[in-house]
N, CA and C atoms as an extended XYZ file, in Angstrom:
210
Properties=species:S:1:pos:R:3:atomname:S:1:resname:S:1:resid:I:1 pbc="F F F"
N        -8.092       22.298      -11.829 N   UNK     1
C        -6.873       22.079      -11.059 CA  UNK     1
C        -6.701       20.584      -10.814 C   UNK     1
N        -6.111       20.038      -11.187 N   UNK     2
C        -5.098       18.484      -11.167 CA  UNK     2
C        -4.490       18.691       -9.159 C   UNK     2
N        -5.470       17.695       -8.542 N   UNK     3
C        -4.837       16.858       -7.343 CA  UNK     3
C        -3.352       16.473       -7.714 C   UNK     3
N        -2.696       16.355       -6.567 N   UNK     4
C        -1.412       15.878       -6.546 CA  UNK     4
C        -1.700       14.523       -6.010 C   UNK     4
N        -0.916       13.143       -5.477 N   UNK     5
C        -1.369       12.410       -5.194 CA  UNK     5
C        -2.115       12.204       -3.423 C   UNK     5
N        -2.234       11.023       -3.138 N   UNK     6
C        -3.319       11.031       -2.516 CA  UNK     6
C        -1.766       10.940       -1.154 C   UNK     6
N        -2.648       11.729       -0.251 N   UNK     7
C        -1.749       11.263        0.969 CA  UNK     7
C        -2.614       11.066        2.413 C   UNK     7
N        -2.063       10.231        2.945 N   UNK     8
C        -2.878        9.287        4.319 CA  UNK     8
C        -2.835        9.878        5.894 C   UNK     8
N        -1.881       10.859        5.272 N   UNK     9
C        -2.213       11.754        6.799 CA  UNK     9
C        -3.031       12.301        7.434 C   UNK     9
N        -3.164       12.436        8.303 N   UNK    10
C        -5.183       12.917        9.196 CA  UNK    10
C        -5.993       12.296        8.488 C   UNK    10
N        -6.145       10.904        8.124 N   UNK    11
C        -7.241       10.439        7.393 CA  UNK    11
C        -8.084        9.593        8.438 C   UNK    11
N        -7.390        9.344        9.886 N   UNK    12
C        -7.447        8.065       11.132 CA  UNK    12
C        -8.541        9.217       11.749 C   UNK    12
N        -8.797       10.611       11.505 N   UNK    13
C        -9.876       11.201       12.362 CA  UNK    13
C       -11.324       10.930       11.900 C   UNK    13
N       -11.199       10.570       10.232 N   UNK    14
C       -12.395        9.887        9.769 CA  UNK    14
C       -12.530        8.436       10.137 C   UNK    14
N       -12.134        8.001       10.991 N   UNK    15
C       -12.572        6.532       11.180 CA  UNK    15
C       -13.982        6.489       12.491 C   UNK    15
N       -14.851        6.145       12.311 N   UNK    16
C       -16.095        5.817       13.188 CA  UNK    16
C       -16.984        6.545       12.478 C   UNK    16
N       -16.573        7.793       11.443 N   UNK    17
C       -18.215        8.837       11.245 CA  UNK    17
C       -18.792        8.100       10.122 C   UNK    17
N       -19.791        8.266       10.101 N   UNK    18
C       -21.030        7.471        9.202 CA  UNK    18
C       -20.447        8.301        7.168 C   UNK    18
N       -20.787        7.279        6.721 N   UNK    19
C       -20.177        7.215        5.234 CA  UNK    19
C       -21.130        7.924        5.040 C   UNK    19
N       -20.898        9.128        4.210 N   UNK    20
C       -21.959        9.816        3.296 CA  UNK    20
C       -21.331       10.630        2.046 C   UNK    20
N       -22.073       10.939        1.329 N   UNK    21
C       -21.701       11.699       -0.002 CA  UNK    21
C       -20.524       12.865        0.444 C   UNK    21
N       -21.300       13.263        1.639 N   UNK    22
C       -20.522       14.948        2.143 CA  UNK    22
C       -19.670       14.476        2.817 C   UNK    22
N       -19.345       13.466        3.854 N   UNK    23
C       -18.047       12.743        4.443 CA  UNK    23
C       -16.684       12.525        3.413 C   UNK    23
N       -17.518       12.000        1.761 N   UNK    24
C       -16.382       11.525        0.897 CA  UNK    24
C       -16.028       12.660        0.324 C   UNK    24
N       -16.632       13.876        0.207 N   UNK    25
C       -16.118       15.131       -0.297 CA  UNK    25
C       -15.322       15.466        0.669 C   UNK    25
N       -15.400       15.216        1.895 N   UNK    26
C       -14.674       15.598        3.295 CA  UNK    26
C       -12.924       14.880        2.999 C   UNK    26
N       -13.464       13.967        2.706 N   UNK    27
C       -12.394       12.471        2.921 CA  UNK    27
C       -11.114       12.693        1.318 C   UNK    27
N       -11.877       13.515        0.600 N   UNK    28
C       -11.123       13.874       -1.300 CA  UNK    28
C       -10.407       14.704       -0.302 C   UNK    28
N       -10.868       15.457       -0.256 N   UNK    29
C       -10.292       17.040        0.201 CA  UNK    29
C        -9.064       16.898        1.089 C   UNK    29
N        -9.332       16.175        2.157 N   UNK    30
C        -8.376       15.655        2.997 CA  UNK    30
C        -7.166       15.138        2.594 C   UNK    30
N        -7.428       14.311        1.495 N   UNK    31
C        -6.364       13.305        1.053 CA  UNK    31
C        -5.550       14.030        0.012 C   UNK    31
N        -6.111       14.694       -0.668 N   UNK    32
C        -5.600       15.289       -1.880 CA  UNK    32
C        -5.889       14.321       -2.901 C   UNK    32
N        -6.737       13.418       -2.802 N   UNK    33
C        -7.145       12.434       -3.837 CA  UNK    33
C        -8.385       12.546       -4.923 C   UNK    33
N        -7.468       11.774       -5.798 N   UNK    34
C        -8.734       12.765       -6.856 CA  UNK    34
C       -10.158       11.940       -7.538 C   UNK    34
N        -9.855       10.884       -6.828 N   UNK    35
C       -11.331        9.542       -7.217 CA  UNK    35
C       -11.163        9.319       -5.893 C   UNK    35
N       -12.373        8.614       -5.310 N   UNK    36
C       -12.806        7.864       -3.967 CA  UNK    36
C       -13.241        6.622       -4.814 C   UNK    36
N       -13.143        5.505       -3.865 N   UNK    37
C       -13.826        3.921       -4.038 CA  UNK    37
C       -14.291        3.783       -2.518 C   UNK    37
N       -15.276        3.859       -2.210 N   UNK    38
C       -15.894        3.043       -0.974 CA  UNK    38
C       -15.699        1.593       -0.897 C   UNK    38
N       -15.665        0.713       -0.051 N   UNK    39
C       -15.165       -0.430       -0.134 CA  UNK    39
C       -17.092       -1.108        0.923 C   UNK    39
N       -17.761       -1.502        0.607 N   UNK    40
C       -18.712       -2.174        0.872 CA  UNK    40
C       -18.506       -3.161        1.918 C   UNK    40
N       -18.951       -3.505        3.154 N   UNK    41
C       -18.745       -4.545        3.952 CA  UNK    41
C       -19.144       -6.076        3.193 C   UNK    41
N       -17.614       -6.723        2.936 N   UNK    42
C       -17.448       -7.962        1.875 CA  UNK    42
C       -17.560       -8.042        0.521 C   UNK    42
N       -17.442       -6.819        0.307 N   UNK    43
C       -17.722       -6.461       -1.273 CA  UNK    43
C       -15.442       -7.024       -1.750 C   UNK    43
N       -16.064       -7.217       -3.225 N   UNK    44
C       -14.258       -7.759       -3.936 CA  UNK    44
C       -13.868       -6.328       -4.488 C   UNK    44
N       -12.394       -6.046       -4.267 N   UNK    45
C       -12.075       -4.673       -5.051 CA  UNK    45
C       -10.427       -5.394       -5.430 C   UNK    45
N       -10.464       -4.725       -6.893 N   UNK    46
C        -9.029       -4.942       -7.209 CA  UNK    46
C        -7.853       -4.518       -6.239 C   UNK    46
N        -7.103       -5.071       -6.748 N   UNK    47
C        -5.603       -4.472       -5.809 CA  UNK    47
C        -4.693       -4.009       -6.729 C   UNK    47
N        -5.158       -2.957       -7.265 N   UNK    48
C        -4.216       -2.715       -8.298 CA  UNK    48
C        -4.116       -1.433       -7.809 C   UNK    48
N        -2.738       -0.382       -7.567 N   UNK    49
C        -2.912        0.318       -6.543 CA  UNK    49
C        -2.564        1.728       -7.424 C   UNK    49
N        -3.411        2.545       -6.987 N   UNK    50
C        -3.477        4.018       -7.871 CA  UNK    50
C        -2.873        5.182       -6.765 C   UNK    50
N        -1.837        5.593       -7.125 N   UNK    51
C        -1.255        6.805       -6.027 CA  UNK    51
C        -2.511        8.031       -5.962 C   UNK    51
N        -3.328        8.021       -7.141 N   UNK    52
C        -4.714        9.340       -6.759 CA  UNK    52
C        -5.778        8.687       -6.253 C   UNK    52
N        -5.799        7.572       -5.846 N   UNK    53
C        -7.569        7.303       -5.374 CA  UNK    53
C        -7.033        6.988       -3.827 C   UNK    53
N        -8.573        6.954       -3.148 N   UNK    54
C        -8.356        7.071       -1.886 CA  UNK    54
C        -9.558        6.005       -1.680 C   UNK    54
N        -9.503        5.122       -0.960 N   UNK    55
C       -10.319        3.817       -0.743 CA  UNK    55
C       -10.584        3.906        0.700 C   UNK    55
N       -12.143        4.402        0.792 N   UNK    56
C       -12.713        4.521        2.353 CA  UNK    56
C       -13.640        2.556        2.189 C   UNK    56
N       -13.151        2.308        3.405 N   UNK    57
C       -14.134        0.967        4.164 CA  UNK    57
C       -15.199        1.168        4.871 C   UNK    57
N       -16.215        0.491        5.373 N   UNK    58
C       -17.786        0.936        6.199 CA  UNK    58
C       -18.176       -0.227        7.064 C   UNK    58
N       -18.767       -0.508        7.545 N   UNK    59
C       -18.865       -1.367        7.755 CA  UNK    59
C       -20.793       -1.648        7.363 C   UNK    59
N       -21.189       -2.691        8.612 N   UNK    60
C       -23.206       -2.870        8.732 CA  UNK    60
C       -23.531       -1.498        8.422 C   UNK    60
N       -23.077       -0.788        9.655 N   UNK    61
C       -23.966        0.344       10.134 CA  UNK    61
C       -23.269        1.761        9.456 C   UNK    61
N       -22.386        1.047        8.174 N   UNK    62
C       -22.260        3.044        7.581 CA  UNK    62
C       -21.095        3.547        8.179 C   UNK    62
N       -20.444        2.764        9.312 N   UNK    63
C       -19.506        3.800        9.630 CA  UNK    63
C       -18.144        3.455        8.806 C   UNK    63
N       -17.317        4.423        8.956 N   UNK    64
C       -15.856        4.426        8.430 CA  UNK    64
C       -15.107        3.527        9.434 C   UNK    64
N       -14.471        2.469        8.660 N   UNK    65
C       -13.645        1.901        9.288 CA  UNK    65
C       -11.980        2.102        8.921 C   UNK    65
N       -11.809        2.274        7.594 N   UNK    66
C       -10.369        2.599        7.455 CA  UNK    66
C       -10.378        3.521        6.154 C   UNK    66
N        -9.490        4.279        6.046 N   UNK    67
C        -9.205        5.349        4.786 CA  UNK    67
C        -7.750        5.158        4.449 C   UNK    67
N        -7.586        4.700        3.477 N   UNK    68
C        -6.126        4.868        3.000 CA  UNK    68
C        -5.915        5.115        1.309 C   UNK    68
N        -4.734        5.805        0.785 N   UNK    69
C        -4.599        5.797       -0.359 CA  UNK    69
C        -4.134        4.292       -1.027 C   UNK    69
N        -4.527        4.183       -2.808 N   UNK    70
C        -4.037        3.117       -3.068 CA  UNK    70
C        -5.319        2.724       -4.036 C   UNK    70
C-alpha cells in the first residue's frame, strides 16, 4: 500500500518524547509519511523538500524537538 503524502497534523504531541526506532514507526504512521530523516543535533540536511518524508529533530539528550513534513 502506497502512503499518500505526509501531513503535519498531531505531529506537536511528539515533541519532548525520546527518539527511538518505535517513536519513528509512531511518527510514519502519524504523518502518513512514507521515509523518515532524523535530523541529528547540528548535523547538515538538504533542503530539497519531498511532500512523503517526514523530518523528526532531537536534540543532546534524544528528545524530539520538531516533526514536520518536507
Amino acid at each position: 500500500m502506497v502512503e499518500g503524502p505526509c501531513r503535519n497534523d498531531g505531529l506537536d504531541r511528539f515533541v519532548g518524547q525520546k527518539a527511538t526506532t518505535a517513536l519513528g514507526a509512531e511518527l510514519l504512521k502519524a504523518s502518513g509519511a512514507r521515509t523518515l530523516r532524523w535530523g541529528a543535533p547540528g548535523s547538515a540536511m538538504t533542503m530539497d523538500f519531498r511532500p512523503d518524508r517526514l523530518t523528526v529533530s532531537y536534540d543532546d539528550q534524544m528528545l524530539v524537538i520538531s516533526a514536520r513534513c518536507g
